[in-house]
C-alpha positions in Angstrom: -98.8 -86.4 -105.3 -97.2 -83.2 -104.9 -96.8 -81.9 -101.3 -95.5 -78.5 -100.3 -93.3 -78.6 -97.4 -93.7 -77.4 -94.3 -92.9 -73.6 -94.2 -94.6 -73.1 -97.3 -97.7 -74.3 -95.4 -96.9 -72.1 -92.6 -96.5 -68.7 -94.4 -99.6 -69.1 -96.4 -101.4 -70.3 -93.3 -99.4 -67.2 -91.5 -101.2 -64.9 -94.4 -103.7 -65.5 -94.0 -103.8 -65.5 -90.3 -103.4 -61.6 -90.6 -105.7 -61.3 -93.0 -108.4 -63.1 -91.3 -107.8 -62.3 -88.0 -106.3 -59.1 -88.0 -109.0 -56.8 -89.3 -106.2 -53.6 -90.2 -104.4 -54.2 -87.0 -101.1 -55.8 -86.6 -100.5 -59.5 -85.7 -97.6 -60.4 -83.3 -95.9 -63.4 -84.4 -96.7 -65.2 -81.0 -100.4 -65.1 -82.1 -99.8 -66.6 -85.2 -97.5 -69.4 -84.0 -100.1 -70.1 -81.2 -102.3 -70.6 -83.2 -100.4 -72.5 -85.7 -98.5 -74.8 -82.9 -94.9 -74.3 -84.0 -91.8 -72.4 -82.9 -91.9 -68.6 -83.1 -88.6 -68.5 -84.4 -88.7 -71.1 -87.0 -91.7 -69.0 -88.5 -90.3 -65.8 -87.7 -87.4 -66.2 -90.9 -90.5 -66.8 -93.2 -92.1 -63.5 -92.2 -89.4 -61.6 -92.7 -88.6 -62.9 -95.9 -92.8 -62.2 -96.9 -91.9 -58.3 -95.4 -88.9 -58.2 -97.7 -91.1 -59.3 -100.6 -93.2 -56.8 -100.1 -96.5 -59.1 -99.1 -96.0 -58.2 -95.4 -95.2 -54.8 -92.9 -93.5 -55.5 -89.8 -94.5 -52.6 -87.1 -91.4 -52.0 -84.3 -92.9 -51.5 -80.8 -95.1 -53.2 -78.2 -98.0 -53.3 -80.0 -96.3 -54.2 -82.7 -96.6 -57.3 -85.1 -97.5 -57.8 -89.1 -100.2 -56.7 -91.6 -100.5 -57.1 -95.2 -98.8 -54.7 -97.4 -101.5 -54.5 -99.8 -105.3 -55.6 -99.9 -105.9 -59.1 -99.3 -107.4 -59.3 -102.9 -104.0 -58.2 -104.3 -102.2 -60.9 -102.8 -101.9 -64.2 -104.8 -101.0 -67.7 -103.1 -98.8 -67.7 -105.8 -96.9 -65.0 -104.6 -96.1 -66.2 -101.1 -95.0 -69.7 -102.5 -92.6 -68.5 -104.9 -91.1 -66.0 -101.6 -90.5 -69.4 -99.7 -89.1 -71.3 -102.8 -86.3 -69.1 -103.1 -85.5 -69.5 -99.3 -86.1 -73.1 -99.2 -83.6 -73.2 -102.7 -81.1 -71.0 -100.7 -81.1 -73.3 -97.9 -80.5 -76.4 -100.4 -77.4 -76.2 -102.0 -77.4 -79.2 -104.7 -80.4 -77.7 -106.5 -79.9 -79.9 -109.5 -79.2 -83.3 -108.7 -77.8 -85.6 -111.0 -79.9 -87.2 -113.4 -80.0 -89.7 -116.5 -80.7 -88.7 -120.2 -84.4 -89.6 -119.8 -84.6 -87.5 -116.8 -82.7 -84.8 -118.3 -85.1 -85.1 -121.5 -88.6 -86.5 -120.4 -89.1 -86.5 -116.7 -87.7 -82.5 -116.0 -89.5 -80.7 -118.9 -92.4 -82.8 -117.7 -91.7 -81.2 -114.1 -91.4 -78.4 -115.1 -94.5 -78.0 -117.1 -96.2 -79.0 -114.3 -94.8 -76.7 -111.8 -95.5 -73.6 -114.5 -99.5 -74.9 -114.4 -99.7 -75.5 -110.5 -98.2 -72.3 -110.2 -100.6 -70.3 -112.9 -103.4 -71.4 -110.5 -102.0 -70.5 -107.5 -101.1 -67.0 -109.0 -105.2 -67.1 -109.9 -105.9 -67.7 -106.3 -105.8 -64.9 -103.3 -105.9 -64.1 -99.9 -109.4 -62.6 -100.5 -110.4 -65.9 -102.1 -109.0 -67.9 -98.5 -110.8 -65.8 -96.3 -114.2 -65.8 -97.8 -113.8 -69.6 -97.9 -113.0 -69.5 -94.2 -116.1 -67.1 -93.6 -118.2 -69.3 -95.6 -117.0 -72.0 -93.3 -118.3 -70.4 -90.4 -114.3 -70.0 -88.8 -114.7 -67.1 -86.4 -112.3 -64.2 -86.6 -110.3 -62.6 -83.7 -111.4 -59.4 -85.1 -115.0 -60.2 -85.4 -115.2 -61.1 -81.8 -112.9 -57.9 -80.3 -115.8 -56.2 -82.3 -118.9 -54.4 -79.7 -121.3 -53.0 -81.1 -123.5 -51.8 -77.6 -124.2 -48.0 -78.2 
């Protein structure tokens, strides 16, 4: 089975936090990481990355934080893992291990192939798609609750 690692959990996870939760307002990385139970700073390199790739805006300032760059609808899964790929492949530097001539010629195409599908249906899947699950599921939102409606 195919696993993604951990950061690439994270930043979709971190996503769709903001989209979730944040209801147009900014999210501050510590809300994300306490909900998510890990390090600020370890999840703090992703975001940036996701702001440099144009998915997320970071807002300077005290009450700043993050918010999606564009509507939640125009923001595919497959985006966000192909923006933690190339850090995770900059981190590693022996990309391309060494392999036989039946690896070379059978088992890599094959790979590859597979990657290009799991990828077409990630790029068919967005943010939008995420949250109405969650809403379907009943999850509650932080900016469903901050919501009053006494008049």
């Amino acid at each position: 089975m195919l696993r993604p690692s951990k950061k690439m959990l994270f930043a979709i996870e971190a996503v769709l936090d903001i989209a979730y939760h944040a209801g147009g307002e900014t999210v501050q990385s510590r809300e994300i990481t306490q909900c998510q139970g890990i390090p600020r700073r370890y999840l703090e390199q992703t975001l940036q990355q996701l702001v440099r790739a144009g998915l997320l805006v970071g807002v300077r300032g005290p009450h700043g934080g993050y918010r999606l760059a564009r509507e939640r609808r125009r923001i595919s899964i497959g985006e966000i893992v192909r923006v933690v790929q190339a850090l995770e492949t900059a981190e590693e530097p022996f990309a391309e291990a060494p392999a036989s001539e039946l690896g070379k010629t059978v088992i890599r195409p094959m790979w590859t192939e597979l990657s290009a599908e799991i990828m077409a249906r990630l790029d068919a899947v967005t943010i939008d798609d995420l949250c109405m699950r969650a809403y379907k599921e009943g999850l509650s939102s932080r900016s469903q609750s901050a919501l009053d409606f006494i008049i």
